[in-house]
N, C-alpha and C positions, 0 to 999 in steps of 0.2 A: 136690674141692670140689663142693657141691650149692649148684644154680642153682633158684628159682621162678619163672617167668612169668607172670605174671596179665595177662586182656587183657580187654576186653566190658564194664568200665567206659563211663559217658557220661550222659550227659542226658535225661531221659523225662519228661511228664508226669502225675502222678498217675492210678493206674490203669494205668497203661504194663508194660512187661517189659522185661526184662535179662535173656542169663545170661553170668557169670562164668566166666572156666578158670584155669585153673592146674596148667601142663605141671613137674616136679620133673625132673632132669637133674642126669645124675652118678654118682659110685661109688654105686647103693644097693641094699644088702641086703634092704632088709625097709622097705617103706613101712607104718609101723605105723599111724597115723592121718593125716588129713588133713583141714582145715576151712579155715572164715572167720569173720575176727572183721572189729567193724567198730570206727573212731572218729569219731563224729562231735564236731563244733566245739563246744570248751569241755567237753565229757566224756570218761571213761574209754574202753579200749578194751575195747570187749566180745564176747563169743562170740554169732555168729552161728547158726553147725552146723558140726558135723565126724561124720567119719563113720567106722568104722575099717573094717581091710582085708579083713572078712569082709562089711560093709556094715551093720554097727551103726550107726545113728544118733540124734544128739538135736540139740534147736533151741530157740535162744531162745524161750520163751512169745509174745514182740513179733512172728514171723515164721512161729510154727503155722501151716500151711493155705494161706500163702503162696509159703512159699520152699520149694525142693526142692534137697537136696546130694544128690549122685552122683559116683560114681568111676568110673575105665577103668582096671583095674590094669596092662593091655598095655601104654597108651601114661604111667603114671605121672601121671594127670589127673586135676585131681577141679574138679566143675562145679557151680553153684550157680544153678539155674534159680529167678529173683525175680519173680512174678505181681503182680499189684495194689498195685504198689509205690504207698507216699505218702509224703508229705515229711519225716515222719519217718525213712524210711530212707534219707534225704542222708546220707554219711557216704564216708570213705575206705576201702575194703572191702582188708582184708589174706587173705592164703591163707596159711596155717601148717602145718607137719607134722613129725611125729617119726616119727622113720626111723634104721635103723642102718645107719650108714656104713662109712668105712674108720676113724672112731675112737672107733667104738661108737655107742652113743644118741645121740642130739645132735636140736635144736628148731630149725627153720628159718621164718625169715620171709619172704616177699615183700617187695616194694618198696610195695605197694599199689596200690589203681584207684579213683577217682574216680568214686562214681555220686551223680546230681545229680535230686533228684525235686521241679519244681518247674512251677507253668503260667503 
């Protein structure tokens, strides 16, 4: 069974920083990608950034310049450094990854974290 942890969610006000982890734990083979998506109230859930395991990455347009995803392939981590956060990025932030396990590919969610951008 693979486990996500996400922690460093919380309350900032505009202009503020966050960053995000998300520790993967478990049978894994092959951590092939790994991101954040977010939803906020009343919308869809959408892609954040992810980044894959060579350190490919791409980012929502809403979060260019702002947000920074990075990985630690040693400790199965990937971190999402949020700079000049504003109230548009209130939202429940999820950690995602596909990774092959003990029964093959398979798509893993977080429980999510709470980041709150408000003055």
């Amino acid at each position: 069974q693979v486990q996500l942890v996400e922690s460093g969610g919380g309350s900032v006000q505009p202009g503020g920083s966050l960053r995000l982890s998300c520790a993967a734990s478990g049978r894994i083979f092959d951590l092939i990608r790994m991101g954040w998506y977010r939803q906020a109230p009343g919308k869809e859930r959408e892609l954040v950034a992810r980044i894959t395991r060579t350190g490919l990455t791409n980012y929502a347009d809403s979060v260019k310049g702002r947000f920074t995803i990075s990985r630690d392939n040693a400790k199965s981590t990937v971190y999402l450094q949020m700079n000049s956060l504003e109230p548009e990025d209130t939202a429940v932030y999820y950690c995602n990854t596909g990774l092959i396990g003990d029964g093959g590919y398979m798509d893993y969610w977080g429980k999510g974290t709470l980041v709150t951008v408000s003055s």
